[in-house]
C-alpha positions as CSV (number, residue, x, y, z in Angstrom):
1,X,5.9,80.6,258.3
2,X,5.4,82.3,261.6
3,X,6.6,85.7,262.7
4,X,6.1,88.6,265.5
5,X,7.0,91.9,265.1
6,X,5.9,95.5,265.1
7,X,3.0,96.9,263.4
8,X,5.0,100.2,262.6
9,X,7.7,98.6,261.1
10,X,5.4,96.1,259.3
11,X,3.8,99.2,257.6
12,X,6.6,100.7,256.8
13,X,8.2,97.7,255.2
14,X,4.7,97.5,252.8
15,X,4.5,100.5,252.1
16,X,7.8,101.1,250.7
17,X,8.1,98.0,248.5
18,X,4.8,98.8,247.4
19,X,5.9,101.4,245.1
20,X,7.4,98.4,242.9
21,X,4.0,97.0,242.3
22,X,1.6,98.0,239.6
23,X,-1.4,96.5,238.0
24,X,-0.8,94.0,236.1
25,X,-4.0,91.5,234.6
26,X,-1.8,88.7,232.6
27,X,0.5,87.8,235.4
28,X,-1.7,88.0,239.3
29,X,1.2,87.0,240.7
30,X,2.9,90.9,240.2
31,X,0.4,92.5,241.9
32,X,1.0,90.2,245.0
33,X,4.3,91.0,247.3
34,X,6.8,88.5,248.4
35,X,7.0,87.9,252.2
36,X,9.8,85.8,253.3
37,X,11.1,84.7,256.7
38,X,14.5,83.6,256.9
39,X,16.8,83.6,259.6
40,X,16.0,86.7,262.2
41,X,14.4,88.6,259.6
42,X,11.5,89.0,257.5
43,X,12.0,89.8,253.6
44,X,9.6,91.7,251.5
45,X,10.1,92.1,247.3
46,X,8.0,93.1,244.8
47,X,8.7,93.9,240.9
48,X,6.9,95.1,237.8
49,X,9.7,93.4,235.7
50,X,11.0,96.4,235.0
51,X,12.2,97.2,238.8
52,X,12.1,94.8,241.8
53,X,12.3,96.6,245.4
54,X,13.5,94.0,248.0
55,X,13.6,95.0,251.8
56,X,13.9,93.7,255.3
57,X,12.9,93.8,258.7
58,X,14.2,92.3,262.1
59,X,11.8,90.2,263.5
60,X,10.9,87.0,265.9
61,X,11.0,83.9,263.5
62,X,8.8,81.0,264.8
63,X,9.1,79.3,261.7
64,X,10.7,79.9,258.3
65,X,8.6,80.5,255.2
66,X,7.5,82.6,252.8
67,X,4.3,83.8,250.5
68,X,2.7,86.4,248.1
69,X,0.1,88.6,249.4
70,X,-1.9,91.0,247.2
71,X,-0.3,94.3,247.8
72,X,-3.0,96.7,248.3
73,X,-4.8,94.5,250.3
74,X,-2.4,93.6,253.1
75,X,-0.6,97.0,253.1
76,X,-4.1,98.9,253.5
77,X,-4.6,96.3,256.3
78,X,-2.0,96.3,258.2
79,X,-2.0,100.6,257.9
80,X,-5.3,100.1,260.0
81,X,-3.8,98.1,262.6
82,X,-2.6,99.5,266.0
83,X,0.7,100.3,266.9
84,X,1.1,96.8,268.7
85,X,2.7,93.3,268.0
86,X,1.6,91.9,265.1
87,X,1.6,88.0,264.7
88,X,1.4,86.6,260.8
89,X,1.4,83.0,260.3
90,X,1.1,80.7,257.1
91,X,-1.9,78.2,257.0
92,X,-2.9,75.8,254.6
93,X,-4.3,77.0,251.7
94,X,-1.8,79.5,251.4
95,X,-3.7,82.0,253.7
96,X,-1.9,83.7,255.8
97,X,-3.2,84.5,259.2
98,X,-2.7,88.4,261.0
99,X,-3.3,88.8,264.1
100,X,-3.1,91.5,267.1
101,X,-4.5,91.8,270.4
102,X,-8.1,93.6,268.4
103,X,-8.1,92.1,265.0
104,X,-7.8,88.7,263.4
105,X,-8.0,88.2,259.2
106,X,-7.0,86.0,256.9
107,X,-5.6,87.2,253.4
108,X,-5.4,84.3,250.7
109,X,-2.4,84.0,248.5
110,X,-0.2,82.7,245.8
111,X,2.4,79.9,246.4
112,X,5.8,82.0,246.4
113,X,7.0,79.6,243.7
114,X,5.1,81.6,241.1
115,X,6.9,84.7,242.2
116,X,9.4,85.7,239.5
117,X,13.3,85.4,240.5
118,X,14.6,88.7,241.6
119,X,17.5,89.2,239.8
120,X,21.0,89.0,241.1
121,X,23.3,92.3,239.2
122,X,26.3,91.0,238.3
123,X,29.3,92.2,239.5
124,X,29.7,95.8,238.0
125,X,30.8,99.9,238.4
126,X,30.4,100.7,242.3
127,X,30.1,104.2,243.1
128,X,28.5,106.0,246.1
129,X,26.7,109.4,246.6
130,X,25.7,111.5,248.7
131,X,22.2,110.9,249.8
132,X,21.2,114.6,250.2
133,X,23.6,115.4,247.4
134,X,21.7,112.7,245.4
135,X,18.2,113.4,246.4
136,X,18.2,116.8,245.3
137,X,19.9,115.9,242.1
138,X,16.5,113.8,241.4
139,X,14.6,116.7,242.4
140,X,16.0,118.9,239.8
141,X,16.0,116.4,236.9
142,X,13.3,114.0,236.7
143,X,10.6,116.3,236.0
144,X,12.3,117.3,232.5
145,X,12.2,114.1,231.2
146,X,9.9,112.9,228.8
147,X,6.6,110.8,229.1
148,X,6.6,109.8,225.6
149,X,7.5,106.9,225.0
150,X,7.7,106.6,221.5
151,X,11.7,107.8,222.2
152,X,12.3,105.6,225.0
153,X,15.7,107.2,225.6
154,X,14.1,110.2,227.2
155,X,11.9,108.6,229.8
156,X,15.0,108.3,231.2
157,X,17.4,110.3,232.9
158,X,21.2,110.1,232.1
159,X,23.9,109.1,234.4
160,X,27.5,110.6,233.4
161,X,30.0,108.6,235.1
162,X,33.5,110.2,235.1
163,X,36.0,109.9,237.8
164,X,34.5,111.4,241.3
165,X,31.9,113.0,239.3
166,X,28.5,112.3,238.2
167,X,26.2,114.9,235.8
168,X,22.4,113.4,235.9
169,X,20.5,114.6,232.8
170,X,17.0,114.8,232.0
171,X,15.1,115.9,228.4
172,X,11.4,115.6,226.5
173,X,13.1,117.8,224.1
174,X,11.4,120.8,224.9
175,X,13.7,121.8,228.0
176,X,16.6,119.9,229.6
177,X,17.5,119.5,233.1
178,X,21.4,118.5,233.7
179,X,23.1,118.8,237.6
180,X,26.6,117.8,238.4
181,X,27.6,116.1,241.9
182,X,30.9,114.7,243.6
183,X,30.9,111.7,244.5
184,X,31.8,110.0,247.6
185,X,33.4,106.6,246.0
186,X,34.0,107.3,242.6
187,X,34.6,105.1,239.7
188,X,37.8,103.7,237.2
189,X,36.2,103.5,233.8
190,X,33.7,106.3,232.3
191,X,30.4,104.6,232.4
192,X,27.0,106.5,230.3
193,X,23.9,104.6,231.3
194,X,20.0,105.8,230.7
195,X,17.8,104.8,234.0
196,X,14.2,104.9,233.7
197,X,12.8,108.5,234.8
198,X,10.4,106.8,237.2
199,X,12.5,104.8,238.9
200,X,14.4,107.5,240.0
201,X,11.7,109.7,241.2
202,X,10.5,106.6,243.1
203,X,13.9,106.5,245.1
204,X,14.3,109.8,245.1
205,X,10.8,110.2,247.5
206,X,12.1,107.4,249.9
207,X,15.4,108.6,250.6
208,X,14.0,111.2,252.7
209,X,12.8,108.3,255.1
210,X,16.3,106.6,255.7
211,X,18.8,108.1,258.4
212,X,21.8,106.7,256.1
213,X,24.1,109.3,254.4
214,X,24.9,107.7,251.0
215,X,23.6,105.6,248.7
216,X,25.5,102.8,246.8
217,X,25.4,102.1,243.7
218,X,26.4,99.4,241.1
219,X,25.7,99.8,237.4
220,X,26.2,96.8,234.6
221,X,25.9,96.7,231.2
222,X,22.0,96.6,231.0
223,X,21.1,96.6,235.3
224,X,21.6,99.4,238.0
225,X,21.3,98.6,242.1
226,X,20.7,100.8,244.2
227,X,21.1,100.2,248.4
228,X,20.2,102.3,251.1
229,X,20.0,100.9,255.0
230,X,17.7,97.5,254.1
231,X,16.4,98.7,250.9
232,X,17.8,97.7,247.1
233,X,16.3,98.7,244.1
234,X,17.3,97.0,241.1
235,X,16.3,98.4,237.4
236,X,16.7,98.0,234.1
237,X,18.7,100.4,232.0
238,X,17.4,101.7,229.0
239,X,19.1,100.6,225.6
240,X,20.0,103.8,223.3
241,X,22.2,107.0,223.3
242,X,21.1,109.7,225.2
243,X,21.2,113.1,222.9
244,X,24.4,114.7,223.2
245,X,23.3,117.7,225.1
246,X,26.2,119.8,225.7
247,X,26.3,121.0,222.4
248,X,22.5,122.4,223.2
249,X,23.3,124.2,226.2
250,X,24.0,127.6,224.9
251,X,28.1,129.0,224.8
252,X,27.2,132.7,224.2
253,X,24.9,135.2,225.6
254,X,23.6,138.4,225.1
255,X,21.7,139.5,228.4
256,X,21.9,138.3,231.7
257,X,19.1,139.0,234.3
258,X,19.1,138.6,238.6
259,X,16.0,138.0,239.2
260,X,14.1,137.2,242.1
261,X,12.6,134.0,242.3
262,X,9.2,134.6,243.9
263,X,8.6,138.0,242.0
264,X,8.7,135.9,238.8
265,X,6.8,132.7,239.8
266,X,3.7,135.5,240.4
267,X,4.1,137.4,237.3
268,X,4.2,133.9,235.0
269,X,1.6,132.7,237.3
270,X,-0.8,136.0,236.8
271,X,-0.1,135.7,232.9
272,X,-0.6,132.3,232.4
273,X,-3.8,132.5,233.0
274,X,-4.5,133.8,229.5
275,X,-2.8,131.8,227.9
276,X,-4.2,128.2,227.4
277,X,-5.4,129.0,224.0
278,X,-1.7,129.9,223.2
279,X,0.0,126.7,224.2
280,X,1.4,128.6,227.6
281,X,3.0,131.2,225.1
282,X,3.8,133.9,227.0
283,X,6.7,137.2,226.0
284,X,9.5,138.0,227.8
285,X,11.1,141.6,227.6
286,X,14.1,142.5,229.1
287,X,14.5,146.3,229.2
288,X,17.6,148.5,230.2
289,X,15.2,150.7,232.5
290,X,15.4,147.3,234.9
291,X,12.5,145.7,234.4
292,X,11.1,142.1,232.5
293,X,7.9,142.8,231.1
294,X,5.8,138.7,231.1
295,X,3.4,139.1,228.7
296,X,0.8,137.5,226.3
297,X,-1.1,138.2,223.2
298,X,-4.8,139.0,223.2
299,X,-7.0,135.9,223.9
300,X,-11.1,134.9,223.5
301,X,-10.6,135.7,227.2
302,X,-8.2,138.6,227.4
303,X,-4.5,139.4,228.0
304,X,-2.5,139.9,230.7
305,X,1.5,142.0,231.7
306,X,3.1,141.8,234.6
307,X,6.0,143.6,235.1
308,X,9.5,142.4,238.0
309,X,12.6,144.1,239.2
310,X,15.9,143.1,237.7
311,X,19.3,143.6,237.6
312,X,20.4,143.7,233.7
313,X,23.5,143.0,232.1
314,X,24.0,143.2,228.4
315,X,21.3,144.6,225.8
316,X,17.4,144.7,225.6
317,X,16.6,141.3,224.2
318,X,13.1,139.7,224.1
319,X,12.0,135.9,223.6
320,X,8.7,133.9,223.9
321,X,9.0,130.3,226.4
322,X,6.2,127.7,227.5
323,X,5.0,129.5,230.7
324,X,4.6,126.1,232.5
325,X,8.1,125.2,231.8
326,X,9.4,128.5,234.1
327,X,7.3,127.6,236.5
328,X,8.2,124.1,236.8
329,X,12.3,125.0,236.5
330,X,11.6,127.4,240.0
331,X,9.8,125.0,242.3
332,X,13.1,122.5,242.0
333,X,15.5,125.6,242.5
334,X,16.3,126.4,246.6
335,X,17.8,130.2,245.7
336,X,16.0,133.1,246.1
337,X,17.2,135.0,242.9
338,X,18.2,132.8,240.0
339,X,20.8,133.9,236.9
340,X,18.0,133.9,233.8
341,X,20.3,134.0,230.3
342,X,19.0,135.3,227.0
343,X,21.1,134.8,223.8
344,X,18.9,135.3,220.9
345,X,14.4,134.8,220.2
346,X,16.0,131.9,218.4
347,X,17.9,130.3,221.0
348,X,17.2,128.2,224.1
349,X,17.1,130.5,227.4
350,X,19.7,129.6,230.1
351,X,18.4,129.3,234.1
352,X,20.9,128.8,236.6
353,X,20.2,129.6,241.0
354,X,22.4,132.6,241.7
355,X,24.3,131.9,244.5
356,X,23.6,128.4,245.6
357,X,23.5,124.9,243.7
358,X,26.2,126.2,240.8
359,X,26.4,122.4,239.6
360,X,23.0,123.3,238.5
361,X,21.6,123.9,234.9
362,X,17.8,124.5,233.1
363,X,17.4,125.5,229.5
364,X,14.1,125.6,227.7
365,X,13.6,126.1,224.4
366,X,11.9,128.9,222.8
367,X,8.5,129.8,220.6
368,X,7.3,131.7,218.2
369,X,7.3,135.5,219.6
């Protein structure tokens, strides 16, 4: 193998497929990434077994060939490199050689035979979103999921697959994050899949660095693909049923509140800081005088109120939430006043944005008042 090409687009090529790499003692050869020259272009995958990334660059092929190359290493080398040509050639050994006009190493590898077989997905569902659309779907989902997995079903976030619709879903349980988006090639047949939580936060970061508009997709029976420009991203799908959450997002209500984002992130924030002892309890009162009173119990440390402005419809109601949980929900919502929906102390509270993003729902379930 010998190539040439650009030391920006080498770097960038590393550094993406680098997200599909993690440590891994039993088996070297998955912390190493696959670099393979064929034709004009030069190939890079890597995979956790879990996920495999593949993607390419166009480059000057002096000879065809292809190695693995710890992941780290050669991506925190080349980031040092100058914008400038780069020349990487395959020597015996299986070192390969990197070279600029300033700088010449040599990076020992593994012989790409070890590498294990990126899977092919078979021929499945094909749908396309929006990639705007879709990125800040992940936004507002993927942090509700849950990191426990002793339910693997919600590590993973929900795709709801119904004509030119999809509704992404995320839960640990405790709160529940589900938006709705149209599609922009929908599907025949209905199709419910479960893909892991991580996987989708990893593509939802990179999509900001691709100039495409949509993403494609092609989901199977136990695989998902995802393509975007040069980049596909092929993971597993979590076996199970996802809870049937519709019946948990709440039908009836008996106070509705405007109120202004900001205003409330600093009154949680100013309460919460009493309330680590009281596992992010905090009170919420909703008054007919137009104001919500954020409040906590006395603490070793102290207590704290805080009172906002809102617009009130319906009756005084009061109910006591996981202060981190509100404050998570309103750094994913891009409204300035959000719709905040009490139905009983007993039942989960309802957060929607006001104006904008109406595909978009939050509930989180209460505590003890």
């Amino acid at each position: 193998m010998k190539i040439k090409c650009r030391q920006k687009d080498l770097a960038f090529a590393l550094n993406l497929v680098n997200r599909a790499v993690s440590p891994n003692t039993t088996l070297p050869v998955l912390n190493n990434i696959l670099i393979k020259a064929e034709g004009k272009r030069l190939y890079f995958s890597a995979t956790n077994l879990e996920v495999a990334m593949t993607y390419f660059i166009d480059v000057e092929v002096l000879n065809e060939g292809a190695v693995t190359i710890p992941a780290k290493l050669i991506t925190n080398y080349v980031a040092l490199l100058k914008e400038e040509e780069v020349e990487m050639k395959l020597e015996e050994g299986m070192n390969l050689s990197i070279k600029t006009s300033f700088s010449h190493t040599k990076i020992k590898g593994i012989a790409p035979g070890e590498f294990p077989v990126i899977p092919q997905v078979e021929k499945g569902e094909e749908f396309a979103v929006d990639a705007k659309n879709f990125g800040t779907a992940i936004d507002q989902t993927v942090f509700a999921a849950s990191s426990n997995v002793s339910r693997p079903v919600l590590t993973g976030t929900l795709f709801r697959l119904e004509k030119d619709n999809l509704s992404m879903v995320a839960t640990d349980s405790y709160r529940l994050s589900e938006r709705k988006v149209t599609l922009k090639k929908g599907i025949n047949e209905p199709v419910d899949c479960i893909v892991p939580a991580h996987t989708i936060a990893e593509l939802g970061k990179m999509l900001s660095f691709f100039d495409k508009k949509s993403v494609e997709c092609q989901v199977t029976k136990n695989q998902i693909l995802f393509s975007v420009e040069n980049l596909k991203i092929i993971s597993r799908l979590i076996d199970g049923n996802f809870p049937d959450y519709k019946r948990i997002i709440p039908s009836t209500s008996k106070t509705t509140l405007i109120v202004n984002v900001q205003d409330l992130v600093l009154a949680v924030k100013k309460v919460s800081l009493f309330v680590q002892e009281t596992n992010n309890n905090v009170k919420i009162s909703a008054t007919n005088n137009g104001k919500l009173i954020i409040s906590t119990d006395e603490t070793q440390i102290g207590e704290g109120t805080a009172e906002v402005d809102v617009k009130i419809d319906g009756e005084n109601n009061q109910i006591a939430l996981n202060a981190q949980y509100i404050l998570d929900v309103l750094s994913h919502i891009n409204d300035e006043t959000i719709k905040f929906i009490i139905d009983n102390k007993l039942a989960p509270v309802t957060i929607r944005p006001e104006k904008k993003d109406s595909n978009y729902t939050h509930i989180i379930m209460p505590l003890k008042l």
